[in-house]
N, C-alpha and C positions, 0 to 999 in steps of 0.2 A: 853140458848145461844141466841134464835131469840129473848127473850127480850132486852138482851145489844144490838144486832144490833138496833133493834129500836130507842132505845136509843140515841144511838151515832148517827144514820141521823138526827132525832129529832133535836141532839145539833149540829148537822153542818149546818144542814140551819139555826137556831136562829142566827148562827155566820156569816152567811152570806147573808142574806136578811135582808133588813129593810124595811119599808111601812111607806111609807110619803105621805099621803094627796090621796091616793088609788094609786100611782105611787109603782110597783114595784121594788126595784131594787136589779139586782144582782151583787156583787160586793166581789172583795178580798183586797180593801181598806178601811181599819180600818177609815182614818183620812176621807172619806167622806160621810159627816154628812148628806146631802138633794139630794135629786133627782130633775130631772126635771119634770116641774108642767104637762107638755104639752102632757109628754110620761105614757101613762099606763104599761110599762115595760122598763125599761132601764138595760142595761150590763155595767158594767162599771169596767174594771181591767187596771193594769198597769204592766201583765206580761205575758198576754192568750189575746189570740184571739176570734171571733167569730165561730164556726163551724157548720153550717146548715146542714144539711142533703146530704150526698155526695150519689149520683145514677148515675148508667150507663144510656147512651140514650134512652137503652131499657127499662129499669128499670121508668123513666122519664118519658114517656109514657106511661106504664101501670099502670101510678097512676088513683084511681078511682074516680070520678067528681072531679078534682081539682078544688078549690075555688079562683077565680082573685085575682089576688096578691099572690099567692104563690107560693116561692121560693124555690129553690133547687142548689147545686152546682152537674153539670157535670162535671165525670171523664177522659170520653173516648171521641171519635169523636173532637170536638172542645169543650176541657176545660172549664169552665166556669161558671156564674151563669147563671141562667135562670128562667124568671118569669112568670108566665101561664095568661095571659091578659084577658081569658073570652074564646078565640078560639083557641088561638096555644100559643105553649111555644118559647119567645123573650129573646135572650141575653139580659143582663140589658144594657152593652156598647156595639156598634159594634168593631168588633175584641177582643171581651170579650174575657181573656184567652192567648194572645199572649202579643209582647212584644211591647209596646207603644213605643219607644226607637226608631228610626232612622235605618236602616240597608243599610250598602252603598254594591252597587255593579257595580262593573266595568268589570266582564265576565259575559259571560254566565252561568247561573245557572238554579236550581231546588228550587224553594222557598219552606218553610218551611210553614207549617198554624201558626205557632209563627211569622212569619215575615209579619206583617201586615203593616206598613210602610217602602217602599224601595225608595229608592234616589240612583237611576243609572246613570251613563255615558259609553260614547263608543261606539260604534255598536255593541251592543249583544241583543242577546233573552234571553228572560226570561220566565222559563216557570212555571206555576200557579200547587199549588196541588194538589194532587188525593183526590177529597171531594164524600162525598154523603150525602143520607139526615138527617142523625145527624149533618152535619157540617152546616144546612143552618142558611142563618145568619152571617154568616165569611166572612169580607171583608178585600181585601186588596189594599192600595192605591199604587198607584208607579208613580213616578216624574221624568221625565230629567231631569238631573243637568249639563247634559254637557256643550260640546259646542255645534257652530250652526253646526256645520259638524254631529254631533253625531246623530243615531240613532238608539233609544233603541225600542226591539219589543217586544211585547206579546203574549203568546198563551197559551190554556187552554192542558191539561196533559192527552196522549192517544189519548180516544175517543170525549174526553168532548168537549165542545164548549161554545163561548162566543156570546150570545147574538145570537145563531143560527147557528153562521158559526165558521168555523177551521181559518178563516181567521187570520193572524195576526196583531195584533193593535199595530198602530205606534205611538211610542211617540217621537214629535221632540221635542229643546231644549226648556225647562219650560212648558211643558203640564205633566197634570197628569192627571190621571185619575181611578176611586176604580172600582176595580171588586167585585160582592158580591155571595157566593155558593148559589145558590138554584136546590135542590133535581139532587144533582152531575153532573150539568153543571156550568158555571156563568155567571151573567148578569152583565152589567156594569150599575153603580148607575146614573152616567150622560150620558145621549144620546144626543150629538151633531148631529143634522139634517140640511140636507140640504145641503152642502159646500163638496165635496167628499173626497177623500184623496188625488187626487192630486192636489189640488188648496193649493196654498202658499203663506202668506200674508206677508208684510213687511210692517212694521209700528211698533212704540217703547210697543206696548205689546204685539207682537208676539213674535215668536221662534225665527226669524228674522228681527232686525231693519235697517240691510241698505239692498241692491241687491245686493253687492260685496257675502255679507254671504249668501244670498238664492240662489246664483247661484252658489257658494262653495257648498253648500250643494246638491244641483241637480246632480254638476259634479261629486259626489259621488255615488248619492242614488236614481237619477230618472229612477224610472222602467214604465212610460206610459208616455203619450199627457199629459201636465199639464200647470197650468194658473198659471200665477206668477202675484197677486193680490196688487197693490200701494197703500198705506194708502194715506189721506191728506195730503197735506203738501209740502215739497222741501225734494226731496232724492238728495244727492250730491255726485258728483263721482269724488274721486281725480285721480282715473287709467282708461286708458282703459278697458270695460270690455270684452273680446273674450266669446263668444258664442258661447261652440262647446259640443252639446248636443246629445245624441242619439234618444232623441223623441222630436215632434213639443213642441213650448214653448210658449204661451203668454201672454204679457206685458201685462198689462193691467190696467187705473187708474182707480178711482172710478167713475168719472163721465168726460164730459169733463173740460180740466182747475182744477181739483180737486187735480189732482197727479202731480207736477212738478219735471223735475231731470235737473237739473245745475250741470256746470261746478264747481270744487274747486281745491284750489292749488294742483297744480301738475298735471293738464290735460292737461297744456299748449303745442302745439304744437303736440296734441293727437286727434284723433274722440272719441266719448262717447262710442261707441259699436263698436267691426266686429262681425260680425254674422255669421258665418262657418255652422251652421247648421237652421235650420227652426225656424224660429222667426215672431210672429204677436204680431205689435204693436198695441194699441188700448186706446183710452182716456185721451192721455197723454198729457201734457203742457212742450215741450225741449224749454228750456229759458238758454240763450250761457251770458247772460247779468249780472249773478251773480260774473260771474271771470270778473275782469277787463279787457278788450282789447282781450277776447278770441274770437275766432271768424275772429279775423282780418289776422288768419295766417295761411298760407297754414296747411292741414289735422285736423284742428281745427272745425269736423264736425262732425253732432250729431251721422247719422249713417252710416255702412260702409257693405253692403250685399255681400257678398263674398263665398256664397254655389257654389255649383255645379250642375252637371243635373241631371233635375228631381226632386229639392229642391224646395220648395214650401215657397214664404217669404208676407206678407202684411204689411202695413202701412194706418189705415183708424182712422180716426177719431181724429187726432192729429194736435196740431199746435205749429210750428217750428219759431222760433226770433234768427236772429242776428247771424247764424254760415255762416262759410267759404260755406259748402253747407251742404243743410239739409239730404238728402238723394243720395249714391253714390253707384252706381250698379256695382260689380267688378268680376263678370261670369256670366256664363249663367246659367238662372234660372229661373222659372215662379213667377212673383211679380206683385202685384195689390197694390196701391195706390190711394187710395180713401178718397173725403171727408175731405180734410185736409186744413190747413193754413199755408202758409209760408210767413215770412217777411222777409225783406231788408237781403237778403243773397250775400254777397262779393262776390262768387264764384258762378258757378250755384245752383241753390237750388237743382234739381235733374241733378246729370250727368250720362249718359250712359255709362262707362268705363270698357266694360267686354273683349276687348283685341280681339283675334282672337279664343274666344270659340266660339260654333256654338252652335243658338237653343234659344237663348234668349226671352223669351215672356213675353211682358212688358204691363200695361196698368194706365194709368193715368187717372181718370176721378173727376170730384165734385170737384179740388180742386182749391185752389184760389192763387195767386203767385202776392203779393205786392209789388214792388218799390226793387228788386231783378235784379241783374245786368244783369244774365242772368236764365230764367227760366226752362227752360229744355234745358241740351245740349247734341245731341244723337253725342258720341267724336268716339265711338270703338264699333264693335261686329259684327258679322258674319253672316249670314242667319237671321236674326233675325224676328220677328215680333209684332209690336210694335200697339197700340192705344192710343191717348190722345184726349180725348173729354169730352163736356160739362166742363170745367175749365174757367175759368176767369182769364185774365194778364190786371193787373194792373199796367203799366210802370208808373216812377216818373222822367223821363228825356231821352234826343232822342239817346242816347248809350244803352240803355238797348233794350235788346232783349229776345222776348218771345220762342222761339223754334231755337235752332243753328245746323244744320245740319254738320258734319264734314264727307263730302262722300270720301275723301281720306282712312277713315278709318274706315268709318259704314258701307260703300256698302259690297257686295249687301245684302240687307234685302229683306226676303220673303213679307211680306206686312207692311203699313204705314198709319195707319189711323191718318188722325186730320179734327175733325170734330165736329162742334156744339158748337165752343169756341167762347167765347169773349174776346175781346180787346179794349181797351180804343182807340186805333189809334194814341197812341205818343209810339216814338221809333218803332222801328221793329217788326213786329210781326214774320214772318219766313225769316231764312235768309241760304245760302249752297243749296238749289235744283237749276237745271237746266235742263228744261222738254222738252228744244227745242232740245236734246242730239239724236243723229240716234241709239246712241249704247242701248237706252234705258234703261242707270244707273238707273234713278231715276222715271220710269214711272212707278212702281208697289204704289209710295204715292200717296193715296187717302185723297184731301184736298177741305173740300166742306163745306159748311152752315156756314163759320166762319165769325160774325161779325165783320166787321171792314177787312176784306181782302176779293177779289175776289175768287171765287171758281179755282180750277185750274183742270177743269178735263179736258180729252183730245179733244181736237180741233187742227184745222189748216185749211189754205186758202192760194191757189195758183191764182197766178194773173198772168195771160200772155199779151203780149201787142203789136200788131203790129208782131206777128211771120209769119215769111215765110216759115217754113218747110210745108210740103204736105205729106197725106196720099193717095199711090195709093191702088185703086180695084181692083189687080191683075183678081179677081175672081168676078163676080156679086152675091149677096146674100150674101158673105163670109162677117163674120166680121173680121175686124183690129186694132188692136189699133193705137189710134190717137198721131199722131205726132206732138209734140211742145216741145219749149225750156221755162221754167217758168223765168219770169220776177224776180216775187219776190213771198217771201212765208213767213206765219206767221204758227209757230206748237207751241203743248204741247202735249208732248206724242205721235206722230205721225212721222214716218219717209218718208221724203221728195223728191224725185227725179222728173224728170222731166214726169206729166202724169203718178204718181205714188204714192199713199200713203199709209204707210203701219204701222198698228195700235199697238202699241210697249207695253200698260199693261198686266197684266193678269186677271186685272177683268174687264169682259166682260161687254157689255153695246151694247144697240142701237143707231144707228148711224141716222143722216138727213144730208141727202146731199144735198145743193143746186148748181146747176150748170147753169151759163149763160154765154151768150156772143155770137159771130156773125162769121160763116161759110161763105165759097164761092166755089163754085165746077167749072170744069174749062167747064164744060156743061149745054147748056140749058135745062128745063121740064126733070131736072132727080129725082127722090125720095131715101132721105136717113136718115138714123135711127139713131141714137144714144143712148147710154143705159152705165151703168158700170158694169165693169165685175170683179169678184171676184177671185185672184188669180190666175190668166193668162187662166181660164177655158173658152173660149168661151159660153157653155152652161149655166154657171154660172150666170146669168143677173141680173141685177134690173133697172129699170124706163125705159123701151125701151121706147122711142120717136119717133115720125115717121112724116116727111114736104118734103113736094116737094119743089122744089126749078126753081122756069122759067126760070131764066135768070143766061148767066154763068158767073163766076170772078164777081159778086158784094155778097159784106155780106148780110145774111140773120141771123137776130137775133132770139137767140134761149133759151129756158129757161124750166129747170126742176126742180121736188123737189122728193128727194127719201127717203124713209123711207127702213134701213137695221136694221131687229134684230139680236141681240147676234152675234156681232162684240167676234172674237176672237184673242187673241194676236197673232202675226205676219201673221195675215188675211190680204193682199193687195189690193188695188182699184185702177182698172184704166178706162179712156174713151176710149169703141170699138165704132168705125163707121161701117155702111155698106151702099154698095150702089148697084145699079141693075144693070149697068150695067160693061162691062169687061174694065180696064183699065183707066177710070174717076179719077180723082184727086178730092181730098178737103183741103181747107186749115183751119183748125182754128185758124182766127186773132186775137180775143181776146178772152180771159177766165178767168173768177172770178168762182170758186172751194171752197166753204166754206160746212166745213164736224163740225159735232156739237154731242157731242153725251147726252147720259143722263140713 
């Protein structure tokens, strides 16, 4: 009996191997006559497969010295083949064992370790398999295929983690990204560095090619502070776009001049942006000159600030062509603009229009205002407090004007700096204050160092001429204040009466008084003092002066200079006499009263 067996193996392999040229081959093809030269063993059927040695992970492992290059097919863990390289055992393919094939998904799921290619849309998570270290080596890729609203998320199953944290990884529209198992966590095969998760690009290979879709997508899905990043090029905005965001948001181009955003049909009679919530502009080129004739018509303006209190807005580093007005403040808010360029703007380039909200804190500095009709116009707002300095107005005909004051409807504001600007000296530079006012509207602006315009800080001079009123010395020793009617008077910031001025800002400042001019008493060889006294205090003094006087009823000229620090707003100055003896009269006929501060 174990003879016939022999036998018949004998005759089955004869019938099924041939040996061509030391090429073995094995085969259940009668008609194939040769082997190939190349191969020392070839398979060759046309009705069976290959089957190498099928082992468990475990089993895999406990093979003993495996020799590089050999193979084996795993059962369990992640299916597959797997070839022993010299140090560890490598799937032949990554996601060896799954299904190459496409898997679309539009909810939330549990992926499979067969689903090694997924193509998602929708806002869903997707969470990755339970692997461990049999599975390492199994990746899986997954792609948004949505839209730009769409946000599909990731996260690894359980305890696991990707790439160290539970964090979940966001894929917006066309990002993909492979997670690959190693020893029952996953790593992601590409690590993008540097650029965080909230920065968001727009340009045509991003998730995002215009700003309508990345700010659709924000008004969705922004959970922090995030930078909305401009590719090169012209972005074009046929809509309005409102900006009403839960976290700060900023523009921002690539460089300056780099990132431009124009008008296109259908803005006409639109601004580019209102901004309801926090927005910083930054590096951008607003060019009005792409839409025909936009710009020419009322609200045809780049941007429209429109938060509320306590909203924080900037605009630095940008420059503005050719709109109705570049920039238009419409509440109250804290906003810095800085560093910028605007040209030939119709309307003011920046308006002040925040109404009767209170609290406005505005500041304009660095930036430069070309051949613009009007350059800042401060029209509406409440309390406000405002600076514009170091800027440059560059007027291009004598109607334009570089700062328009509208106090019917800006007063009163906390404080008003303008300071350290230049002007070319054609057209206007400020126009709307009036500092010679008693009621003191407009003496809190602080307007100094500006070339091309006089400083305007608070002074005035009284000039008396020929007066006949008389001071008596009820009392000898006693002072009184001196009695005269003022001829005439020059103020700014000072309020005016007769032998009375009274300091109307509230930032304080040192005062130089000079005072001259020519007394008579109606006695001879009397001595009397003069000095100013601070808010009707007799004790209060500065510059007492002190002259005998021989002869009585003729003028005796007189002259001081007084140095007063920290002048305080509604701090008053007048001239007290005194004299020694009881009942003596003095007349002061003339007086020049010039008060200077700094």
């Amino acid at each position: 009996m174990l003879k016939n067996v022999f036998l018949y193996c004998c005759y089955f392999l004869l019938t099924i191997t041939k040996v061509h040229s030391q090429t073995v081959v094995v085969t259940d093809d009668s008609t194939y006559l040769s082997g190939q030269s190349s191969a020392v063993l070839e398979l060759k059927s046309i009705t069976k497969g290959f089957l190498p040695p099928r082992v468990t992970a475990v089993q895999k492992l406990a093979i003993v010295s495996p020799v590089a290059g050999l193979l084996v097919y795993q059962t369990d863990g992640t299916p597959g083949y797997y070839v022993w390289t010299g140090t560890r055992w490598d799937p032949l393919v990554s996601g060896l064992g799954g299904n190459s094939a496409p898997v679309i998904k539009t909810t939330a799921s549990s992926l499979l370790k067969t689903e090694t290619l997924v193509l998602a849309s929708n806002d869903i998570i997707l969470t990755l398999p339970v692997i461990a270290s049999a599975d390492n080596g199994l990746s899986i890729s997954i792609k948004n295929i949505g839209t730009y609203t769409d946000l599909v998320q990731v996260k690894a199953n359980g305890t696991a983690t990707i790439d160290g944290t539970t964090t979940l990884i966001n894929h917006t529209r066309w990002q993909a990204r492979t997670y690959v198992a190693f020893e029952g966590n996953w790593l992601l095969k590409e690590k993008v560095n540097g650029r965080t998760t909230t920065e968001y690009e727009v340009s045509p290979n991003a998730s995002w090619t215009t700003i309508p879709q990345a700010l659709a997508y924000l008004a969705v899905h922004m959970s922090a502070p995030s930078v909305l990043r401009l590719g090169s090029g012209i972005h074009f905005l046929s809509a309005t776009q409102t900006i009403n965001l839960p976290y700060f948001l900023n523009i921002t181009g690539l460089d300056f001049r780099e990132s431009t955003i124009s008008p296109a049909a259908g803005l006409a009679g639109s601004p580019m942006f209102i901004c309801t919530s926090q927005v910083y502009f930054r590096y951008i080129k607003f060019d009005a000159t792409a839409l025909a004739n936009y710009g020419t018509a009322v609200n045809e303006d780049a941007i429209w600030l429109a938060g509320g209190t306590n909203l924080l807005y900037g605009v630095e580093s940008n420059e503005f062509r050719n709109f109705n007005k570049a920039i238009v403040v419409k509440n109250n808010m804290t906003i810095s603009i800085f560093r910028n360029n605007i040209f030939n703007s119709i309307g003011p380039a920046i308006e002040i229009a925040a109404g009767a909200t209170t609290g406005l804190q505005f500041k304009v500095s660095e930036t430069n205002f070309v051949n613009c009709a009007t350059s800042i116009r401060l029209l509406s707002a409440l309390n406000s407090s405002l600076a514009i300095s170091n800027c440059t107005f560059l007027v291009g005909s004598p109607a334009q004007v570089c700062i328009d004051y509208i106090p019917a409807t800006f007063t009163p504001f906390v404080s008003l700096f303008i300071a350290n600007n230049t002007w070319n000296i054609a057209g206007i530079f400020i126009q709307g204050f009036d500092f010679t006012r008693s009621d003191g509207r407009d003496a809190n602006a602080y307007i100094e160092n500006n070339t091309g315009d006089p400083d305007h800080n608070p002074l005035c001079k009284i000039n008396v001429v020929n007066n006949v009123s008389s001071t008596t010395f009820f009392t000898g020793n006693v002072w009184y204040k001196a009695n005269w009617t003022n001829t005439s008077s020059i103020t700014s910031k000072w309020s005016i009466a007769d032998n009375r001025i009274t300091y109307l800002t509230q930032n304080n400042r040192d005062a130089i008084m000079m005072i001259t001019g020519d007394l008579s008493i109606d006695a001879a060889n009397r001595t009397v003092s003069i000095s100013i006294v601070k808010n009707g205090i007799a004790s209060t003094q500065y510059g007492e002066t002190t002259f005998r006087l021989t002869a009585s009823n003729l003028p005796f000229q007189f002259a001081t200079t007084i140095y007063i620090q920290n002048v305080s707003k509604n701090d008053y100055y007048e001239v007290w006499v005194r004299g020694t003896n009881n009942g003596d009269k003095v007349i002061f006929q003339d007086v020049q009263w010039l008060t200077e501060t700094r």
